[in-house]
C-alpha positions as CSV (number, residue, x, y, z in Angstrom):
1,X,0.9,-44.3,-39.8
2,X,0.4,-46.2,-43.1
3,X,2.1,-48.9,-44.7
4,X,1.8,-49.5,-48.1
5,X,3.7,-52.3,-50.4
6,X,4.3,-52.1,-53.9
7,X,3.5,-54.5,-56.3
8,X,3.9,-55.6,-60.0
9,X,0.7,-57.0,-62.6
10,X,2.7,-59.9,-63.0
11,X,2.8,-61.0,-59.3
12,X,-1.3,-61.0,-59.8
13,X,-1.0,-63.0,-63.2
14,X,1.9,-65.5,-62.1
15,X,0.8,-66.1,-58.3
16,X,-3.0,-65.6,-58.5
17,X,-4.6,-62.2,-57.3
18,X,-5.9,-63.7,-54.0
19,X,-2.8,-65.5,-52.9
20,X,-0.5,-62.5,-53.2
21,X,-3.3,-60.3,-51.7
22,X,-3.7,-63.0,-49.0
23,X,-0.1,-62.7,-48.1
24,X,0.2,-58.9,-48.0
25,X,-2.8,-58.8,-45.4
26,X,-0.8,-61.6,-43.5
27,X,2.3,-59.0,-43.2
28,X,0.1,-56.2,-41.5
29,X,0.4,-54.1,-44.8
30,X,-2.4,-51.3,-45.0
31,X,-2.7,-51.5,-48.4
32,X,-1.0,-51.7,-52.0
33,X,0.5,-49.5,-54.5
34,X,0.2,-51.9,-57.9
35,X,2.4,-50.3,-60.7
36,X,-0.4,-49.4,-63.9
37,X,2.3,-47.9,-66.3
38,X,5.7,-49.1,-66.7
39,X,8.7,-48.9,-67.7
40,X,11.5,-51.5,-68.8
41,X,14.0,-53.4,-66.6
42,X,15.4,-56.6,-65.9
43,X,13.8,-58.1,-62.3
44,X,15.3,-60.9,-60.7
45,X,11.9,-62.5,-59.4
46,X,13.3,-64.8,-56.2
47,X,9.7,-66.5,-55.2
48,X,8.0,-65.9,-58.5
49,X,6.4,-69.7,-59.4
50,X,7.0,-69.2,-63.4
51,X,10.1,-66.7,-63.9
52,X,12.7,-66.2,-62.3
53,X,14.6,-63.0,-64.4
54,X,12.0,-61.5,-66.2
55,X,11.8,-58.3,-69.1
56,X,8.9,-56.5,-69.0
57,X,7.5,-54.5,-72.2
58,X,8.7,-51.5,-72.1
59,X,6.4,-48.4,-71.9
60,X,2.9,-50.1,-71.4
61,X,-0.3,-50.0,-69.2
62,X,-0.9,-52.8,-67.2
63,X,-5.1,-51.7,-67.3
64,X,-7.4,-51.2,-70.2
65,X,-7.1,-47.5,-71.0
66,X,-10.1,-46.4,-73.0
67,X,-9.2,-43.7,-75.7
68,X,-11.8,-41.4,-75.4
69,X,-9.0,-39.9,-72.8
70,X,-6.4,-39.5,-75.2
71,X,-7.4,-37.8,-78.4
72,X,-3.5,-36.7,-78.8
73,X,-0.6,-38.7,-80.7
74,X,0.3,-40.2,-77.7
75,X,-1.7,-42.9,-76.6
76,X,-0.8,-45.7,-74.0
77,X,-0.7,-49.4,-75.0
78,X,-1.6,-52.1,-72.6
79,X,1.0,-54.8,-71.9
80,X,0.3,-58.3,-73.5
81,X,0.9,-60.2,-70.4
82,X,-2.5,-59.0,-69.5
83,X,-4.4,-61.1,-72.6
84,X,-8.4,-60.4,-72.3
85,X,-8.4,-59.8,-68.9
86,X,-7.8,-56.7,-66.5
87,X,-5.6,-57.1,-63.9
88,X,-6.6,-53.5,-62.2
89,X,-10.0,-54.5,-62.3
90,X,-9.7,-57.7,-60.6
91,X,-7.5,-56.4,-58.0
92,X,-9.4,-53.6,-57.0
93,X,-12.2,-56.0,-56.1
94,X,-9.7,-58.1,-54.7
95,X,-8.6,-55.2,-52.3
96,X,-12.0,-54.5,-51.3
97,X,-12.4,-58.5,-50.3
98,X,-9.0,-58.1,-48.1
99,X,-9.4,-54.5,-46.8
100,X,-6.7,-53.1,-48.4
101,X,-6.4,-49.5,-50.4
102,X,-5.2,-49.5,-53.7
103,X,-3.1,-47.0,-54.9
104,X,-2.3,-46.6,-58.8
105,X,1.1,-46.1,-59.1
106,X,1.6,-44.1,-62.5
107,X,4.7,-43.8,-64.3
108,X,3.7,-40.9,-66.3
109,X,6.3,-39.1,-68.2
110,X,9.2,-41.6,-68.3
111,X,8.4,-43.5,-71.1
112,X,10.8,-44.6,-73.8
113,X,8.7,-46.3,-76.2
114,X,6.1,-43.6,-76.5
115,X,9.9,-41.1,-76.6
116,X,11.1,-43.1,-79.1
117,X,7.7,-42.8,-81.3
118,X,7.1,-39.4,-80.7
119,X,11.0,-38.5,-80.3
120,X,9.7,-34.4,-81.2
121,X,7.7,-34.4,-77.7
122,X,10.7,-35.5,-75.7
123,X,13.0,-33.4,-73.6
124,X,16.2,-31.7,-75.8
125,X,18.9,-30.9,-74.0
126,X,21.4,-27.8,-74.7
127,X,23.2,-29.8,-77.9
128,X,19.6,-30.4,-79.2
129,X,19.9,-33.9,-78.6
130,X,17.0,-35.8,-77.6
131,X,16.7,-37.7,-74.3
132,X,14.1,-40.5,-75.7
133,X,13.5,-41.6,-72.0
134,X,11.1,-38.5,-71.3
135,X,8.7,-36.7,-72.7
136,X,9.1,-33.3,-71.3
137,X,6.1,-31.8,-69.7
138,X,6.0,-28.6,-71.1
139,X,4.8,-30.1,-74.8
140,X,1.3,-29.7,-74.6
141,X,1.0,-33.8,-76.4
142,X,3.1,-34.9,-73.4
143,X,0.7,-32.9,-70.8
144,X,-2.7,-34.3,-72.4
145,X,-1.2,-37.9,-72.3
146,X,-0.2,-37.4,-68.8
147,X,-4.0,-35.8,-67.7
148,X,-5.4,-38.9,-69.9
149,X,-4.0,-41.7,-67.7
150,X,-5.3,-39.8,-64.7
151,X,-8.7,-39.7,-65.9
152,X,-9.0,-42.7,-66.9
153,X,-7.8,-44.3,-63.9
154,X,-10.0,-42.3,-61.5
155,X,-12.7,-42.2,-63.6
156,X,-12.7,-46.4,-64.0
157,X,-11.2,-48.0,-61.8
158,X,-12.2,-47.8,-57.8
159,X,-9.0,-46.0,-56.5
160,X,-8.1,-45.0,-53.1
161,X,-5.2,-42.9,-54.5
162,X,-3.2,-42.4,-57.7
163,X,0.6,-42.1,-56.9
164,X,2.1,-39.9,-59.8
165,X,6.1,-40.7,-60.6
166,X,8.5,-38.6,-63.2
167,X,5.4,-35.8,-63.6
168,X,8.2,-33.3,-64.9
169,X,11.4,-33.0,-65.8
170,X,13.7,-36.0,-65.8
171,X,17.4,-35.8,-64.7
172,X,20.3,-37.2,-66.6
173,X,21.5,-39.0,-64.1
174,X,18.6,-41.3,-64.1
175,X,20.4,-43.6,-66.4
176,X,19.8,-46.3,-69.2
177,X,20.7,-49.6,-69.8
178,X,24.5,-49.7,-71.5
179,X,25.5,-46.7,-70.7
180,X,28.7,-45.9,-72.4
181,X,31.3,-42.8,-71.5
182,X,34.6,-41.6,-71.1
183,X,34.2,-39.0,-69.3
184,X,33.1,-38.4,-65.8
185,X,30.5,-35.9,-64.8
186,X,29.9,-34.1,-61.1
187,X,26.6,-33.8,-59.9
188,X,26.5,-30.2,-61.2
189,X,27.5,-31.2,-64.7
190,X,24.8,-33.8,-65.1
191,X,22.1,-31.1,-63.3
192,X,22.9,-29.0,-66.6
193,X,23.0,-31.6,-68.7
194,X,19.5,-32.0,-67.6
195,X,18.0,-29.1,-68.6
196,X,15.4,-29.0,-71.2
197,X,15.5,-26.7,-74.3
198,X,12.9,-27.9,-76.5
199,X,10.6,-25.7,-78.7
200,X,7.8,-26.2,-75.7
201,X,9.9,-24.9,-73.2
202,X,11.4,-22.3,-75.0
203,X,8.2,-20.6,-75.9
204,X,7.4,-21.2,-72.5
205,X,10.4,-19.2,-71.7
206,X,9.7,-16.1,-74.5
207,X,6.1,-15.7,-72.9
208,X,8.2,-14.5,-69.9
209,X,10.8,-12.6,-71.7
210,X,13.3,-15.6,-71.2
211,X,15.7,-16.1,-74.2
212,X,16.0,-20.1,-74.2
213,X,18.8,-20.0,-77.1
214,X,21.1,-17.4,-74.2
215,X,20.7,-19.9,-71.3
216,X,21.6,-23.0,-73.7
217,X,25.1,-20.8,-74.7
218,X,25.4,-20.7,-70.4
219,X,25.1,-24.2,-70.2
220,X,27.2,-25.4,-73.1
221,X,29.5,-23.2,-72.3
222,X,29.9,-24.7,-68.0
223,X,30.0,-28.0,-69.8
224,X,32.8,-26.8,-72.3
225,X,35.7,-28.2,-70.3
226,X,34.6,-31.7,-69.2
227,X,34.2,-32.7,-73.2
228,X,37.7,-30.7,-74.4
229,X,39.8,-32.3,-71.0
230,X,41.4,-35.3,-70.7
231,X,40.8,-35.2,-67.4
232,X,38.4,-34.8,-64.4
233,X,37.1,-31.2,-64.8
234,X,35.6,-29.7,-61.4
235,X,32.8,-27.3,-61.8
236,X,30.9,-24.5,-59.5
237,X,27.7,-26.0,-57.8
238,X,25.0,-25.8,-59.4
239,X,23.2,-23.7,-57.3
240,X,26.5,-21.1,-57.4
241,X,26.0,-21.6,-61.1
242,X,22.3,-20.3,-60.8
243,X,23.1,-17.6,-58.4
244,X,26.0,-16.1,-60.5
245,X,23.3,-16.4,-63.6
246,X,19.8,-14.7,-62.9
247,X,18.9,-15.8,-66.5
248,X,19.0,-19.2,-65.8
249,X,17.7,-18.6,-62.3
250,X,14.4,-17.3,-64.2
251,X,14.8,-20.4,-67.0
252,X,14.6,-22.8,-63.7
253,X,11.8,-20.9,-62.7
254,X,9.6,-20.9,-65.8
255,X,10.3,-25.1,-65.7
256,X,9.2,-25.2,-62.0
257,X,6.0,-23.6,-62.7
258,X,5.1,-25.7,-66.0
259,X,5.4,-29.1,-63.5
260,X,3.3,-26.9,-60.8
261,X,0.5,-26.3,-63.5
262,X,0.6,-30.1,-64.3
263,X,0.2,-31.1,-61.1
264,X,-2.8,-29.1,-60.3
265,X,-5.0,-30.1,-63.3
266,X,-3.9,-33.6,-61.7
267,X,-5.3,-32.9,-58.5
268,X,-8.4,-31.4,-59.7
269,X,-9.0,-34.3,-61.8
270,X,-8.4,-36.9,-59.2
271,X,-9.5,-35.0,-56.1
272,X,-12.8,-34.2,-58.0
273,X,-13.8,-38.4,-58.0
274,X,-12.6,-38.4,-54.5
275,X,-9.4,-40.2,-54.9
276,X,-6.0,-38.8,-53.2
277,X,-2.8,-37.9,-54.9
278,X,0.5,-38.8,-54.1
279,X,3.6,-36.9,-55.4
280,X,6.9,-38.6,-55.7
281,X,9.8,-35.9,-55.1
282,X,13.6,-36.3,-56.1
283,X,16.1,-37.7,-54.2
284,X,18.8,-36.7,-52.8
285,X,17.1,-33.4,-52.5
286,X,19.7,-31.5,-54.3
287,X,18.1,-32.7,-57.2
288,X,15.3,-30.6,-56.4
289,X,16.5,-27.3,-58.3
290,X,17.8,-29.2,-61.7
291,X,14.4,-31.7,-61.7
292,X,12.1,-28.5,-61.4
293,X,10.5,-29.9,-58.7
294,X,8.7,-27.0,-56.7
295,X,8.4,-28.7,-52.9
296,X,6.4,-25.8,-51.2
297,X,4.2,-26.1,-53.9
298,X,4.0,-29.4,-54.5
299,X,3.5,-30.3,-50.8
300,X,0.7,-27.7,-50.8
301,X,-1.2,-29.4,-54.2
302,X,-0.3,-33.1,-53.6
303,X,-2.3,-34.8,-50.6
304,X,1.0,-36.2,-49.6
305,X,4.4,-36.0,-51.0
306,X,6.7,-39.2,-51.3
307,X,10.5,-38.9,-50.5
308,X,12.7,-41.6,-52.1
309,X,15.2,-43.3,-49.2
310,X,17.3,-45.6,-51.0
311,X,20.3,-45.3,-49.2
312,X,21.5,-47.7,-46.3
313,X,23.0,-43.9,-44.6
314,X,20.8,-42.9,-41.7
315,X,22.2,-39.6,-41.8
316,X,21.8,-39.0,-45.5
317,X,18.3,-40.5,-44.9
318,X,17.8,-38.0,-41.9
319,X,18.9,-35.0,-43.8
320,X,16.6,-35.5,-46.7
321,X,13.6,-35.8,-44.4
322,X,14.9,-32.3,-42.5
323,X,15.4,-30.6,-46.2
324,X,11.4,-31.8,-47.1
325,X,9.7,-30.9,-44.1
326,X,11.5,-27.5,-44.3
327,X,8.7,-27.1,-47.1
328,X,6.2,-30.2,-46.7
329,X,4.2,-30.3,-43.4
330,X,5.3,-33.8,-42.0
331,X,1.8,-35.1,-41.6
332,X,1.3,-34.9,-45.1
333,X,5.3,-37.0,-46.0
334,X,5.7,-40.5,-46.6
335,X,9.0,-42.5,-46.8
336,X,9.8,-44.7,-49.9
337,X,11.9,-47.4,-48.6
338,X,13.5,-50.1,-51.1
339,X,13.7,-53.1,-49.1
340,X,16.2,-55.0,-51.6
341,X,19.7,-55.7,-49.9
342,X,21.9,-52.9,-51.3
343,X,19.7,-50.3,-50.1
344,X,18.6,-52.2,-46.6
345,X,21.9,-54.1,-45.8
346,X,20.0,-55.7,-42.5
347,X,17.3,-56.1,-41.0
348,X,18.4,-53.1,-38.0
349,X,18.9,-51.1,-40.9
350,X,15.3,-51.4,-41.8
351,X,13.8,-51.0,-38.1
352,X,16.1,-47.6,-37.7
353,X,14.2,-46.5,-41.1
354,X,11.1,-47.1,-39.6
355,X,11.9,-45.1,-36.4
356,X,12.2,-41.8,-38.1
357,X,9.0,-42.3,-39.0
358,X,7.6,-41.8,-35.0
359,X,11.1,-39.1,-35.2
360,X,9.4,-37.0,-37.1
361,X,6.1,-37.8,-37.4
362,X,5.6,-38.7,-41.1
363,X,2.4,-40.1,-42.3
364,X,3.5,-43.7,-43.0
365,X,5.9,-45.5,-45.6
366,X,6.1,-47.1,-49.1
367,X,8.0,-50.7,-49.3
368,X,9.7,-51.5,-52.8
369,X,8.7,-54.1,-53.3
370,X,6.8,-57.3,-52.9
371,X,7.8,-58.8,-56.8
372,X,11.5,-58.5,-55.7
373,X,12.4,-59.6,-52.1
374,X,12.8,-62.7,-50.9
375,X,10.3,-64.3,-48.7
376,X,12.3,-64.0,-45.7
377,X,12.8,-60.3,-46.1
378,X,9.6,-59.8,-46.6
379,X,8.8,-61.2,-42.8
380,X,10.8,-57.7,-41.8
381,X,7.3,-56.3,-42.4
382,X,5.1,-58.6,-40.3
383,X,7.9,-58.6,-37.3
384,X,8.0,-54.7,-37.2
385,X,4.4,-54.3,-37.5
């Protein structure tokens, strides 16, 4: 059973590669998962020695990506808190010095300063409007970009494993800063209001006989009565939705197989230098259908799938891991557990986490993260080891 801790460039740059390395190893961590494309956020940084609430670029490698992998229009840009150096580079050796695997953990798809620049290679949803936060998979650009980062990491960096987030379709839900509404939507409202619609996926659809424009009219039409009401509207379940509609039943289809297709070339590429890949599913798991996320068949392509708990719930926790491993072999399932005190209230909340791990035999556990937890919550790890 593994135990892996994730961590930011800037820990490396602010604290020094070998002190934060040193610590990890002194927590009875197996290794690290450092985060090599990111997104934007505001961290509070509690034993940072220079920051204290800090806002990353948004969008940007935190390696030296070499373009000969990207001959598209969408080409990654390396963070300027890196200067000359290479922070990859430098902890990669460091890992080797410590014993520790390194895992790149790639944001590939969820990227709003390459959406806003290339706004026509984003996902559209049934209005046309564009969701600038995600490049949609199914736009060949988008694909390419996503295949890029993989070969370049593999093929220059010494990797144990590249751990691939938002590889398909983005929900709504996954929100944006100043969010503004006045209206509220169900789950099932914001699982349609996740679908994509652009010209990609709907000549994805016509190759399958799959009219994109019909399935848009069934969606606008469900969302009709939430933006006409005054008040709360309820709404069938999605999945009622998609059983009453074998159209959109097909539609969800065709999106599940585009992520499948991108997750193979993945594989190939990495498992071809020898380096695992790592998967990171939706959850709750509900959002499995509207996310396009395939987890028979990603279970069987990914070396190991990684489930999202971020929930204090034990039993919401519990029924997540019985819904995966009705489709993912257990050995191959790891647990992604944010440490930070609204999703672990206590420390006997963490240890009952870590117990469903012997439950049901998983293959180890994620912590989020070591840039954002107090030192004292990080001993948690070194007492449970």
């Amino acid at each position: 059973m593994s135990k892996c801790l994730y961590v930011y460039a800037w820990d490396f740059i602010d604290e020094g590669t070998d002190a934060v390395l040193e610590r990890i190893k002194s927590l009875g961590i197996d290794g690290i998962a450092m985060a090599v494309t990111y997104h934007a956020g505001r961290f509070i940084l509690p034993h940072n020695p220079k920051r204290r609430v800090y806002f990353p670029e948004d969008g940007t490698a935190y390696f030296r990506p070499r373009d000969r992998y990207y001959s598209g229009p969408i080409k990654p840009k390396t963070a300027s808190m890196l200067g000359s150096g290479d922070t990859l580079a430098e902890v990669a050796e460091g890992c080797k010095r410590f014993g520790l695997s390194l895992t790149a953990w790639t944001v590939c798809l969820h990227n709003t300063r390459l959406g806003t620049q290339h706004p026509e290679f984003t996902a559209r949803n049934a209005y046309g409007d564009h969701y600038l936060y995600c490049l949609c998979p199914a736009q060949p650009p988008a694909a390419e970009y996503a295949l890029g980062l993989v070969e370049d990491l593999t093929a220059n960096y010494s990797l144990d494993t590249i751990f691939l987030e938002a590889l398909g379709y983005m929900g709504f839900a996954h929100g944006f800063h100043h969010e503004i509404s006045a209206v509220r939507l169900n789950a099932s409202q914001e699982a349609l209001l996740s679908l994509c619609f652009c010209d990609a996926c709907a000549a994805r659809a016509a190759e399958s006989g799959i009219d994109a424009a019909h399935i848009a009219g069934i969606v606008r039409d469900q969302l009709a009565p939430v933006f006409s009401s005054e008040t709360d509207v309820s709404s069938p379940g999605f999945e009622e939705i998609v059983a009453d509609e074998p159209e959109l039943a097909a539609y969800l289809g065709m999106r599940r197989d585009v992520v499948i297709e991108l997750l193979e070339k993945a594989k190939e590429i990495a498992g071809g230098r020898g380096v695992r890949t790592d998967y990171f599913g939706p959850s709750p798991c509900s959002r499995a259908l509207s996310e396009a996320t395939d987890m028979p068949r990603a279970g069987a392509i990914a070396d190991r799938y990684v489930l999202p708990v971020g929930v204090p719930d034990l039993e919401a926790i519990r029924s997540d891991i019985e819904c995966v491993i009705g489709s993912v072999p257990s050995e191959k399932l790891i647990l992604s557990i944010n440490l930070g005190i609204n999703s672990t209230p206590t420390r006997e909340n963490y240890l009952e986490r870590l117990s469903l791990l012997g439950d049901y035999s998983l293959a180890g556990c994620n912590l989020y993260n070591y840039s954002i937890l107090p030192l004292e919550r990080m001993q948690w790890i070194r007492e449970s080891r």
